[in-house]
SENU-863427 format. One record per residue (C-alpha): residue number from 1; residue in one letter; x, y, z. Coordinates in steps of 0.25 Angstrom, whole numbers, m for minus. Example, Ala and Ser with C-alpha at 12.3 -4.5 7.8 and 13.67 -1.06 7.14 Angstrom:
// SENU-863427
<rec selum="1" nukol="A" x="49" y="m18" z="31"/>
<rec selum="2" nukol="S" x="55" y="m4" z="29"/>
// end
This chain:
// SENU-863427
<rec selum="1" nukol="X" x="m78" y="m65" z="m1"/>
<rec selum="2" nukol="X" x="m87" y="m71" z="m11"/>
<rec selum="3" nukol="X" x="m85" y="m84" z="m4"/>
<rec selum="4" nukol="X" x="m89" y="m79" z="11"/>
<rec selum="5" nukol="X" x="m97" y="m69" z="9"/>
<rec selum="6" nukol="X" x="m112" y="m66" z="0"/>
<rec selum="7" nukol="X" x="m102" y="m58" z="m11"/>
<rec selum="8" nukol="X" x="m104" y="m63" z="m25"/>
<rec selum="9" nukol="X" x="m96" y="m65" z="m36"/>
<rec selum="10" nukol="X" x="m109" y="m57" z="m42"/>
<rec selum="11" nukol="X" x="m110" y="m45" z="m33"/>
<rec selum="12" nukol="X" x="m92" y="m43" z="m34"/>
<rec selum="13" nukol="X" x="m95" y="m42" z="m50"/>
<rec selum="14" nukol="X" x="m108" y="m33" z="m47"/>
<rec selum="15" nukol="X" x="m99" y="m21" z="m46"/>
<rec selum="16" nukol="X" x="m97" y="m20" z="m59"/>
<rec selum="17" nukol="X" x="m83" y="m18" z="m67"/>
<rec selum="18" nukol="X" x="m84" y="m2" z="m67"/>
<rec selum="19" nukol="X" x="m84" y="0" z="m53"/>
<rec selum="20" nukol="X" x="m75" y="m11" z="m49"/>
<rec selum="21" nukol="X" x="m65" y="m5" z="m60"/>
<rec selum="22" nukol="X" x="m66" y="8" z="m54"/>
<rec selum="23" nukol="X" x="m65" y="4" z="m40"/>
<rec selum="24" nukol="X" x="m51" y="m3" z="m43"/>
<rec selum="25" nukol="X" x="m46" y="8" z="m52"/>
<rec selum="26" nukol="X" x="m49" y="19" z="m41"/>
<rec selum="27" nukol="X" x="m40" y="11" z="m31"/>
<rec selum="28" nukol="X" x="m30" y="8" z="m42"/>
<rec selum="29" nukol="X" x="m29" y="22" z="m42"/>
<rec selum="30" nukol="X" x="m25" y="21" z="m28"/>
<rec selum="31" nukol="X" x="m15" y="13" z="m29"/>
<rec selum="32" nukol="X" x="m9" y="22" z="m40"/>
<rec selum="33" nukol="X" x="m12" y="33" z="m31"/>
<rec selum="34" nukol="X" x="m2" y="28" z="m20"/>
<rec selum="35" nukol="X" x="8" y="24" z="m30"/>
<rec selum="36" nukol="X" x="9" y="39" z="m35"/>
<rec selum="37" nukol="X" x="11" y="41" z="m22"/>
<rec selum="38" nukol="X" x="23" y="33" z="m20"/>
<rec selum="39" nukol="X" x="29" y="39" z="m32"/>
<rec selum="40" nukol="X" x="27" y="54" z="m26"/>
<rec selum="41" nukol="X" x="31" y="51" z="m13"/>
<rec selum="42" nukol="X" x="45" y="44" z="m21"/>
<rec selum="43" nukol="X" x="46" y="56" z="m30"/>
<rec selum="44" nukol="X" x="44" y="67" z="m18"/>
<rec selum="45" nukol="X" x="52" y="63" z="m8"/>
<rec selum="46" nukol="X" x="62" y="55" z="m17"/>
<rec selum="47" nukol="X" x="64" y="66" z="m27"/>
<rec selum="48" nukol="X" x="63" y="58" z="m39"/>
<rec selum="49" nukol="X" x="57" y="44" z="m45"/>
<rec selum="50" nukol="X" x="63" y="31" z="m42"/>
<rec selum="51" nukol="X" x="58" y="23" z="m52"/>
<rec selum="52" nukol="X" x="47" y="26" z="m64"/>
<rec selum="53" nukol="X" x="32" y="29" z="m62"/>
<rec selum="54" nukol="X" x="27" y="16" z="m65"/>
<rec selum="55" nukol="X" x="38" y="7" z="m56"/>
<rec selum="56" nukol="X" x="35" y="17" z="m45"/>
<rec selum="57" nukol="X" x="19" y="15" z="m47"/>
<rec selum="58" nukol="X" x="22" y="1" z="m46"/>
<rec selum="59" nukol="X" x="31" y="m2" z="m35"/>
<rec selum="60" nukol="X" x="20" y="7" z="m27"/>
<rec selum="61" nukol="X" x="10" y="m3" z="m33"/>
<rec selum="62" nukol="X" x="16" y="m16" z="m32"/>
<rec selum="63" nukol="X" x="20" y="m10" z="m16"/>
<rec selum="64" nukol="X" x="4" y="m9" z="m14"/>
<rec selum="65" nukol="X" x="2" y="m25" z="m17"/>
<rec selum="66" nukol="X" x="12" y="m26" z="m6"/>
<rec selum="67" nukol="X" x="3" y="m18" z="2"/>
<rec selum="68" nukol="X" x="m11" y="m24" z="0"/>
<rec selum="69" nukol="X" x="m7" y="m38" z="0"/>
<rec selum="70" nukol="X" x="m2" y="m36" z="16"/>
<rec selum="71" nukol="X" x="m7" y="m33" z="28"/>
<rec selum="72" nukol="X" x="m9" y="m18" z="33"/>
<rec selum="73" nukol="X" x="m5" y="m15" z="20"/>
<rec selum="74" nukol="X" x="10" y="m17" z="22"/>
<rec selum="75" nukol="X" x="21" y="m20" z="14"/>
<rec selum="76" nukol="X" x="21" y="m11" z="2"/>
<rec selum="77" nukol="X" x="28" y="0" z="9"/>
<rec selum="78" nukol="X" x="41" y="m10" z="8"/>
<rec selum="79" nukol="X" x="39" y="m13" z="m7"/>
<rec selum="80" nukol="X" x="39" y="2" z="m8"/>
<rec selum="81" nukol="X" x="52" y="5" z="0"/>
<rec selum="82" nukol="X" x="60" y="m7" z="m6"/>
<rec selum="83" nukol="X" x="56" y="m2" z="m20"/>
<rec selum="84" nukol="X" x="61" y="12" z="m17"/>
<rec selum="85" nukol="X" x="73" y="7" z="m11"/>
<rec selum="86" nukol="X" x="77" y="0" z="m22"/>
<rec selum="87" nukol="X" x="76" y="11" z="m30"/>
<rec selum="88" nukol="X" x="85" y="18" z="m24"/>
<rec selum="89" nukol="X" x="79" y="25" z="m14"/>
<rec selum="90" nukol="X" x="82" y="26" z="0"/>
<rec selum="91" nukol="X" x="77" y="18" z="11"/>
<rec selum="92" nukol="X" x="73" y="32" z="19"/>
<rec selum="93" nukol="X" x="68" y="38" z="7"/>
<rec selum="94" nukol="X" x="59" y="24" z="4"/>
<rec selum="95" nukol="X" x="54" y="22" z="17"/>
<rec selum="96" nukol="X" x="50" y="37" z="17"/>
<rec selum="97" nukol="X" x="41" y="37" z="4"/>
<rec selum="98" nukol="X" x="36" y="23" z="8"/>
<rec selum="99" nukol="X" x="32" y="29" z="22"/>
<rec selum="100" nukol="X" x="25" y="40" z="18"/>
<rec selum="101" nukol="X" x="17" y="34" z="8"/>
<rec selum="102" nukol="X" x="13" y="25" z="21"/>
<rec selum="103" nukol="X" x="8" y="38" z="28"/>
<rec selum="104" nukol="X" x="1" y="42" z="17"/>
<rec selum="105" nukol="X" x="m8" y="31" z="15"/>
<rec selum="106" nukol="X" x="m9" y="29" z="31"/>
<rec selum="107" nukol="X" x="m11" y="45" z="32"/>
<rec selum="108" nukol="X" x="m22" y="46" z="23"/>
<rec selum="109" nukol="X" x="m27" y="31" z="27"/>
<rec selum="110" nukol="X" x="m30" y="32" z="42"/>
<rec selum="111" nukol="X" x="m36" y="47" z="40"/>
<rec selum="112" nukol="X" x="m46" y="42" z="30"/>
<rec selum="113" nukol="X" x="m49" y="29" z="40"/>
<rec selum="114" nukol="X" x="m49" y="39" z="51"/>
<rec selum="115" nukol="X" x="m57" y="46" z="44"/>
<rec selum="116" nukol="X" x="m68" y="37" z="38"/>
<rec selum="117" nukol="X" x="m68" y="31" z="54"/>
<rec selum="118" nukol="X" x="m74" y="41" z="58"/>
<rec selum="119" nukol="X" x="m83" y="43" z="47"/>
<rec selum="120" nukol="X" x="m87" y="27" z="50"/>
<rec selum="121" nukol="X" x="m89" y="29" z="66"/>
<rec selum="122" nukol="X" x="m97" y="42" z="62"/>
<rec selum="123" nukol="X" x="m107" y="36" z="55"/>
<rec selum="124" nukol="X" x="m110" y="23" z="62"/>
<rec selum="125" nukol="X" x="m97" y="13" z="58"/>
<rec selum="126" nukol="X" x="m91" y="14" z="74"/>
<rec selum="127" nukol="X" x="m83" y="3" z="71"/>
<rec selum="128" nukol="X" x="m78" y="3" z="58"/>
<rec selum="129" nukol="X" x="m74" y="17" z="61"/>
<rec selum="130" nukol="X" x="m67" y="14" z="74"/>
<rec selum="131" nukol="X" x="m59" y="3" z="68"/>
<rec selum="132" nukol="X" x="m55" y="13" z="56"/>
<rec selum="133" nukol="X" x="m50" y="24" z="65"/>
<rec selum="134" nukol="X" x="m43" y="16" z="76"/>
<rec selum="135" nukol="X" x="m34" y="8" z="63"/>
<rec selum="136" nukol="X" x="m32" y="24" z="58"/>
<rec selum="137" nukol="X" x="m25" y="31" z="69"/>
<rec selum="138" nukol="X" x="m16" y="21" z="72"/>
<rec selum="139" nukol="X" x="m11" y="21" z="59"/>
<rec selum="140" nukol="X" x="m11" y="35" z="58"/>
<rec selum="141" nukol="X" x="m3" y="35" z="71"/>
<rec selum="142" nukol="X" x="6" y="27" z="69"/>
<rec selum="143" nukol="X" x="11" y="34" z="56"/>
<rec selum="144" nukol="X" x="9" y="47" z="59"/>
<rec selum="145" nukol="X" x="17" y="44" z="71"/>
<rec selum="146" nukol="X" x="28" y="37" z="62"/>
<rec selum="147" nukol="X" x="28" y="49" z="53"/>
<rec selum="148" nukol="X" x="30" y="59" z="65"/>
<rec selum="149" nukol="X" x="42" y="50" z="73"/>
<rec selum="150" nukol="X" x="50" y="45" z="60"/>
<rec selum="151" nukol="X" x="50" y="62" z="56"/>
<rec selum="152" nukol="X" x="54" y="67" z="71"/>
<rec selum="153" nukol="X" x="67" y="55" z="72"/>
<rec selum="154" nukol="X" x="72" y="43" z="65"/>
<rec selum="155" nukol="X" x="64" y="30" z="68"/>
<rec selum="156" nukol="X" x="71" y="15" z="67"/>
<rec selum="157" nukol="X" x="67" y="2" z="70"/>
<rec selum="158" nukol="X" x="61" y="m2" z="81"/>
<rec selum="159" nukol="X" x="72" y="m9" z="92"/>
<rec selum="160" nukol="X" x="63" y="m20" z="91"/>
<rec selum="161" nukol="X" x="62" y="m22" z="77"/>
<rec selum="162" nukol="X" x="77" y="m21" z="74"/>
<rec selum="163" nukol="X" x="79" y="m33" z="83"/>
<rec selum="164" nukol="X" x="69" y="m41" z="77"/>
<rec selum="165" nukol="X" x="77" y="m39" z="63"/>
<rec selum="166" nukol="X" x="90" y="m40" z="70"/>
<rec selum="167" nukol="X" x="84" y="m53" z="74"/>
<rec selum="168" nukol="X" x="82" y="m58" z="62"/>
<rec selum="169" nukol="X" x="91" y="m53" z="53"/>
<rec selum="170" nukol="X" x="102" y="m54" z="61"/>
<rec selum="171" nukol="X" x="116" y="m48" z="59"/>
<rec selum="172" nukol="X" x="121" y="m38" z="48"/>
<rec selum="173" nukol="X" x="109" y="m39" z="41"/>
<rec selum="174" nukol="X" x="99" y="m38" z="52"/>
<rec selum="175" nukol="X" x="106" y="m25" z="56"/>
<rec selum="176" nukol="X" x="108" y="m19" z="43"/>
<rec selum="177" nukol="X" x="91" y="m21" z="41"/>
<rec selum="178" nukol="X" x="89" y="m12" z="52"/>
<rec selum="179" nukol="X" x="99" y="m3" z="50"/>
<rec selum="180" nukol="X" x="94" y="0" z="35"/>
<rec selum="181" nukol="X" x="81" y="0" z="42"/>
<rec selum="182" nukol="X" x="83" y="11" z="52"/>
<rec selum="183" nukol="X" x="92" y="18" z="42"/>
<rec selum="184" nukol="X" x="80" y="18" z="34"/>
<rec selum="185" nukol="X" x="70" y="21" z="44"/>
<rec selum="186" nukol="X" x="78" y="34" z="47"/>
<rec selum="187" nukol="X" x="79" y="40" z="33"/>
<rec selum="188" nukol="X" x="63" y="37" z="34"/>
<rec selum="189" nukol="X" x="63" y="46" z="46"/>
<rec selum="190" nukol="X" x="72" y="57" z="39"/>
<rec selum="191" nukol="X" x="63" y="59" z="27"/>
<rec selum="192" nukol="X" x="52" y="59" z="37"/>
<rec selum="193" nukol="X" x="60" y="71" z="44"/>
<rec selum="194" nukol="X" x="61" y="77" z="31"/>
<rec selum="195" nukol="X" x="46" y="77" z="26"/>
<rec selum="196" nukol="X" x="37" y="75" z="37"/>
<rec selum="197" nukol="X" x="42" y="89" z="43"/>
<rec selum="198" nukol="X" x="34" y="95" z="30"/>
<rec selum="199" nukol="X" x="44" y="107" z="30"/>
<rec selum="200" nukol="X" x="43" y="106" z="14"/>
<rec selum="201" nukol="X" x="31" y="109" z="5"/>
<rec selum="202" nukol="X" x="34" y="99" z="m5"/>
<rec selum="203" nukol="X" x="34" y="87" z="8"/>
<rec selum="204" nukol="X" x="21" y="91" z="10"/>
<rec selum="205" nukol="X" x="16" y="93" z="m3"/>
<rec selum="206" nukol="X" x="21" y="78" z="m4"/>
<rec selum="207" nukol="X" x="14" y="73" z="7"/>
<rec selum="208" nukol="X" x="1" y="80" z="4"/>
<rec selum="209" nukol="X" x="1" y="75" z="m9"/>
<rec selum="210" nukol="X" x="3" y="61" z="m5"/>
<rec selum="211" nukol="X" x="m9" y="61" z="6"/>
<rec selum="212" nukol="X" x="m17" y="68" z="m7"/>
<rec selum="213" nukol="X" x="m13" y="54" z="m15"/>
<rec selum="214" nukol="X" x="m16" y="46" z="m3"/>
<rec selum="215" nukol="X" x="m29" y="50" z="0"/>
<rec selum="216" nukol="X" x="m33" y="51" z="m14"/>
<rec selum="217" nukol="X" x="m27" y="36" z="m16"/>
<rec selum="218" nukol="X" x="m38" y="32" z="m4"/>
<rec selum="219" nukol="X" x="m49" y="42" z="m10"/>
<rec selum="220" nukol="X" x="m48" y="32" z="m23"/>
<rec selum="221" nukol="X" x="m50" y="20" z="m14"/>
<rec selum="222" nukol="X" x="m62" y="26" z="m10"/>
<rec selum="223" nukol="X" x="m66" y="28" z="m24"/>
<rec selum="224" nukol="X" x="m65" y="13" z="m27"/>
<rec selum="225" nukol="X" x="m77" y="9" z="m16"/>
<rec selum="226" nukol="X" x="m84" y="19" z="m19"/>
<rec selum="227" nukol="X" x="m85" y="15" z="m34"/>
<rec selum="228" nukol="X" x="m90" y="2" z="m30"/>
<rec selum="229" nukol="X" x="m100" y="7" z="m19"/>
<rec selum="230" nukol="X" x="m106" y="16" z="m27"/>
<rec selum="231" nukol="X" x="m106" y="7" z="m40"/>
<rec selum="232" nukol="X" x="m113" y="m7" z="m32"/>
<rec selum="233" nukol="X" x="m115" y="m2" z="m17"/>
<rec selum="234" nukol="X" x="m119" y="m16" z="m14"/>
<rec selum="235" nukol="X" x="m127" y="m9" z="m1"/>
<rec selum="236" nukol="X" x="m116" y="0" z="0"/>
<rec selum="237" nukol="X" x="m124" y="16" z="m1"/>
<rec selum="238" nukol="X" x="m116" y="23" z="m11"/>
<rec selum="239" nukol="X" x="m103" y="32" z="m3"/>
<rec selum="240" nukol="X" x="m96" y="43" z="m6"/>
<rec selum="241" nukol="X" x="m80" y="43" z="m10"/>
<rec selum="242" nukol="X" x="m79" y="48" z="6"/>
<rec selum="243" nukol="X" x="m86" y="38" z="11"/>
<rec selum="244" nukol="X" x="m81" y="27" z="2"/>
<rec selum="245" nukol="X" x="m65" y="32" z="6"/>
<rec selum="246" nukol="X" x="m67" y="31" z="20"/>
<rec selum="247" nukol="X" x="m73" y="16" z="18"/>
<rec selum="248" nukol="X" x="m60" y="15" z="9"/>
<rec selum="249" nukol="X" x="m50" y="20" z="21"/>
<rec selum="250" nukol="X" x="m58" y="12" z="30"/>
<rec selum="251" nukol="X" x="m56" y="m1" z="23"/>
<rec selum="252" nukol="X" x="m41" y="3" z="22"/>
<rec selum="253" nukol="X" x="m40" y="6" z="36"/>
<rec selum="254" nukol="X" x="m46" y="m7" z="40"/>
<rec selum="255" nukol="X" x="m37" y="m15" z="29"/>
<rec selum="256" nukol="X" x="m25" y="m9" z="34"/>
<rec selum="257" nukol="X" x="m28" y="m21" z="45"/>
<rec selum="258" nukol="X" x="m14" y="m30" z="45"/>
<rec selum="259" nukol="X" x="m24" y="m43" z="44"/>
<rec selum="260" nukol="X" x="m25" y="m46" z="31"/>
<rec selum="261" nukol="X" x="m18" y="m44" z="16"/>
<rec selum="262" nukol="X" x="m23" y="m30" z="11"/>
<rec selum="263" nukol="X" x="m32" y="m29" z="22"/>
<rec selum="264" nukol="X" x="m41" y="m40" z="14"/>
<rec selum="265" nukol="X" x="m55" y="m41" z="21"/>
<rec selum="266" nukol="X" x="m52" y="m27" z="31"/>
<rec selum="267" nukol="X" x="m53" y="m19" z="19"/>
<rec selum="268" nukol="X" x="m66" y="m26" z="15"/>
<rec selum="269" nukol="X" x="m70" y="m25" z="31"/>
<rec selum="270" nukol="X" x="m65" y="m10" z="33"/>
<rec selum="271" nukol="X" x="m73" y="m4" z="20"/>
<rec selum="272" nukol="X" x="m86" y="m14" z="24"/>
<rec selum="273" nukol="X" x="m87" y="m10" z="39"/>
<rec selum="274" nukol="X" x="m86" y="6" z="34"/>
<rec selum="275" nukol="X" x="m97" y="3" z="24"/>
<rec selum="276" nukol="X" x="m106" y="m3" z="35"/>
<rec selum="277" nukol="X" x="m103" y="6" z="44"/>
<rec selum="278" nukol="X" x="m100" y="m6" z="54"/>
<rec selum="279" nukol="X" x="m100" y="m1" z="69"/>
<rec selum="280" nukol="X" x="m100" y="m15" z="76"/>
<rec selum="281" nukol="X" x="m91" y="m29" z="72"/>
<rec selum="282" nukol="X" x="m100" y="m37" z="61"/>
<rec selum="283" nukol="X" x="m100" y="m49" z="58"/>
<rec selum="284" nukol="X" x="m96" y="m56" z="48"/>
<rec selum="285" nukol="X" x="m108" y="m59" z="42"/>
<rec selum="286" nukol="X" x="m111" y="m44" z="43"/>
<rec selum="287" nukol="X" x="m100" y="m43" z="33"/>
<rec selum="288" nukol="X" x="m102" y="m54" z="23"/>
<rec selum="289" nukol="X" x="m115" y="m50" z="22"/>
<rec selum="290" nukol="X" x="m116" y="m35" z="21"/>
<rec selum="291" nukol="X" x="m118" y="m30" z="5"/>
<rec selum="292" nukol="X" x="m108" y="m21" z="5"/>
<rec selum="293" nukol="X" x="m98" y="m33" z="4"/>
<rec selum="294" nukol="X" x="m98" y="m34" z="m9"/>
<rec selum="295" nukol="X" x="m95" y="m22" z="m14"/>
<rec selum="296" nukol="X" x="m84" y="m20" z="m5"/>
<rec selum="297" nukol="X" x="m76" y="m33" z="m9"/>
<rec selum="298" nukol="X" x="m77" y="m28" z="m24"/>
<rec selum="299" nukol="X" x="m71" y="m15" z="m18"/>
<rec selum="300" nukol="X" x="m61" y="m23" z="m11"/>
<rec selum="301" nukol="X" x="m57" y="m30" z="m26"/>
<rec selum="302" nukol="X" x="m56" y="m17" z="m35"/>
<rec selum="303" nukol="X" x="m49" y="m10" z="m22"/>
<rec selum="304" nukol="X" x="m39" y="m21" z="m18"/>
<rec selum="305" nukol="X" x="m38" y="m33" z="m29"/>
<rec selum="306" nukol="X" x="m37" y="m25" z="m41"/>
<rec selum="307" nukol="X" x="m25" y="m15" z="m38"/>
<rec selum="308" nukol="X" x="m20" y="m27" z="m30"/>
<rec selum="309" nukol="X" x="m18" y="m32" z="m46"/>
<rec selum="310" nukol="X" x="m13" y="m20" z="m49"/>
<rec selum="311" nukol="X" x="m1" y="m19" z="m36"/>
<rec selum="312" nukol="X" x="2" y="m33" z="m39"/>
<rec selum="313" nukol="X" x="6" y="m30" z="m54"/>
<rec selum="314" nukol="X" x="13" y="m17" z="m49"/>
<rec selum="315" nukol="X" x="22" y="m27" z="m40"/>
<rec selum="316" nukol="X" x="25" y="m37" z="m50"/>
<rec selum="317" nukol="X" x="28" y="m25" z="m60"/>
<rec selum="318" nukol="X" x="37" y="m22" z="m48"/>
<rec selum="319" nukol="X" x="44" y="m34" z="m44"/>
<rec selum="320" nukol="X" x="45" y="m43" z="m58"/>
<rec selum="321" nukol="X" x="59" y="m40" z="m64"/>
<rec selum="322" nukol="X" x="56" y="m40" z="m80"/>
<rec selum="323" nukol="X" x="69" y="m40" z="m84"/>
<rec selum="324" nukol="X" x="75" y="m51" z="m74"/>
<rec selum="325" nukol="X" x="60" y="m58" z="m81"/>
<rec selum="326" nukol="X" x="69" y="m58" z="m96"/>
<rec selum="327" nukol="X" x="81" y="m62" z="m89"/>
<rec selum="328" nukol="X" x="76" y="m74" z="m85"/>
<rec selum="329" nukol="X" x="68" y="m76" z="m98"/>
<rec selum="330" nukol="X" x="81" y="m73" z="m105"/>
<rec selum="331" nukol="X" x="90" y="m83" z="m97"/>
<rec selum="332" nukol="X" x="78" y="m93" z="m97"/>
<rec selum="333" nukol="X" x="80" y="m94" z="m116"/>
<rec selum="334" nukol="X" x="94" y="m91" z="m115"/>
<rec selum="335" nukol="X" x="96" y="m104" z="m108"/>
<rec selum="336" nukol="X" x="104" y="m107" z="m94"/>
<rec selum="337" nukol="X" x="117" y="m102" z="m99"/>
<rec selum="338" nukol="X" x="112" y="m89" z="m100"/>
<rec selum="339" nukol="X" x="106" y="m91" z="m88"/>
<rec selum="340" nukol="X" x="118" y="m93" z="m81"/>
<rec selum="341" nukol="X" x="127" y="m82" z="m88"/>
<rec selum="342" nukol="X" x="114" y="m72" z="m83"/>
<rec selum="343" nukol="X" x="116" y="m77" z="m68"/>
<rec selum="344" nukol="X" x="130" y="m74" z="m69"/>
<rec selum="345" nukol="X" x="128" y="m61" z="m72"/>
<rec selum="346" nukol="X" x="131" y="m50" z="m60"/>
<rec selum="347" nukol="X" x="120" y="m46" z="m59"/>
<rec selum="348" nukol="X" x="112" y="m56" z="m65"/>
<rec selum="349" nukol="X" x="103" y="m59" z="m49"/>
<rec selum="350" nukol="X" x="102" y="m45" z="m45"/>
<rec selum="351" nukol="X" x="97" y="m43" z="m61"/>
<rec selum="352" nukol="X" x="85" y="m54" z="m60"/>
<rec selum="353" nukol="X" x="80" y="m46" z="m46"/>
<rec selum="354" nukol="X" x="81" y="m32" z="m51"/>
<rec selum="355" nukol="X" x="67" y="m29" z="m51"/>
<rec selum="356" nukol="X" x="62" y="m15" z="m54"/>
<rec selum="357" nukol="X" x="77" y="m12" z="m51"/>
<rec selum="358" nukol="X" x="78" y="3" z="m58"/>
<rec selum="359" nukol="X" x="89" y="9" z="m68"/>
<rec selum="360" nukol="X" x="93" y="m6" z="m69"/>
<rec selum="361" nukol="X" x="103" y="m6" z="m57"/>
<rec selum="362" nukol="X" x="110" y="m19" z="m54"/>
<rec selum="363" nukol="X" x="115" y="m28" z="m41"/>
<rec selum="364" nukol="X" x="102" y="m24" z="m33"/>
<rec selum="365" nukol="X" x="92" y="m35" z="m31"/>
<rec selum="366" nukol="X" x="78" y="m28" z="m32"/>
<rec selum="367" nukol="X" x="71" y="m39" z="m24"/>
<rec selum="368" nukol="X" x="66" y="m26" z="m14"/>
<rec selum="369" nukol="X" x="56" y="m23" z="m26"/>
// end
């Protein structure tokens, strides 16, 4: 940006530390946000912990790097199921808390960007709102409709898909992927039965709390432009926190776009044209050019780059095996006799692949994690 557009290395530095710092810790505490989350839902609808606090608050992290290093934001819901999986927990039961933390985001998402589409087409931003509202309620739809099928019968996958995996894995093992699959699939749909009939006080008291983290978790997003706009504006008048979390949720709406990694540049784009308040296509000089620019790429690097930081350490904490790292140090001074005798050992392979592997169970590669 600083290359192809007026931006200066000056005007990124002109925010100043306390305002950048606060911008990053308010999404930080997003992050945090939905990783409790993840440990309520686990602890609500599992009935106990599967592992400690902190691995929990890390697998939930190091799964979020996943997710905001891919397209649409995919990905980190499969870290999450492998994780749980691996920890004992079954596929069902995985699939389940990974799934409705899906709804939860999307739920409180695609209402926000509903929402702040109309607040954009009512005060002038026709097409920035229209392109908002027509990416929401598909969304919406298509979840809402998932949610209401998978708790009326038992869903599996579709004719065409179990082909295509029949195709390519073929034999025992292609069969056996689709069998677990749908086995899986259906215990999904059970626990969907079970809680989406909100028969129970304490199902609904776990879902209202989770749609309270949520939108609190998007609230704080909206906290850290606000910080910024506020503290430098750059042209940008000074905005409420409503204001500034529908530009948020617009932003995310936009970014949620399977074109590029982390919705790099549509984010950018999404919370720029809801600022201006765009109501035709510009140009792209239009958009290098406009002041808000700068202040909006600073936002973008204490919303997206810093915890990026963060997630990534959370996935190395995650994945990096300490003990197999002194058991390679020790074989290494010990010489290659020693080396040898350790590769003999039963268990010896599956040991250097145990990775975050709980109460120290044997015979289980770990490499899911």
């Amino acid at each position: 940006m600083v290359f192809f557009t007026h931006i200066t290395v000056d005007d990124l530095l002109s925010v100043g530390v306390i305002p950048f710092v606060l911008s990053s810790a308010a999404v930080i505490g997003k992050v945090l946000l939905q990783a409790y989350r993840f440990k309520y839902f686990i602890r609500k609808f599992i009935g106990h912990d599967v592992s400690s606090f902190s691995m929990t608050i890390s697998a939930r992290l190091g799964s979020e790097f996943v997710s905001q290093t891919t397209p649409s934001y995919i990905g980190g819901e499969i870290v999450r199921f492998a994780w749980l999986t691996r920890r004992g927990v079954p596929a069902g039961k995985a699939a389940w808390i990974t799934t409705i933390e899906i709804i939860s985001d999307v739920f409180v998402g695609t209402i926000l960007g509903i929402i702040s589409g109309v607040f954009a087409v009512l005060n002038g931003g026709y097409l920035i709102g229209t392109i908002v509202i027509l990416l929401s309620i598909p969304t919406f739809t298509f979840w809402f409709l998932l949610m209401f099928f998978s708790a009326k019968r038992n869903l599996k996958l579709p004719n065409l898909l179990d082909r295509i995996i029949q195709k390519i894995l073929r034999g025992e093992r292609g069969r056996n992927l689709v069998t677990s699959t749908n086995s899986a699939i259906a215990d999904l749909c059970q626990m969907s039965r079970e809680n989406f009939t909100f028969s129970s006080s304490a199902v609904i008291k776990t879902f209202a709390i989770g749609i309270a983290i949520t939108v609190v978790a998007f609230v704080l997003q909206g906290i850290s432009f606000m910080v910024l706009v506020n503290a430098v504006g750059n042209g940008i008048p000074p905005v409420s926190l409503f204001d500034s979390v529908m530009a948020t949720s617009a932003s995310t709406v936009l970014a949620t776009l399977p074109i590029t990694l982390g919705g790099s540049g549509l984010a950018e784009l999404g919370i720029w044209a809801y600022v201006a308040n765009l109501n035709s296509i510009p140009s792209l000089q239009d958009i290098v050019t406009d002041s808000h620019l700068s202040v909006i790429v600073v936002w973008r690097i204490a919303s997206y780059h810093v915890p990026l930081v963060i997630m990534w350490i959370a996935l190395m904490k995650l994945t990096i095996n300490k003990d197999a790292i002194s058991v390679r140090k020790k074989n290494f001074n010990n010489g290659p006799s020693d080396s040898n005798t350790a590769n003999r050992h039963p268990h010896g392979e599956d040991h250097r692949f145990k990775l975050g592997n709980p109460n120290g169970s044997k015979g289980q590669p770990a490499r899911d994690d």
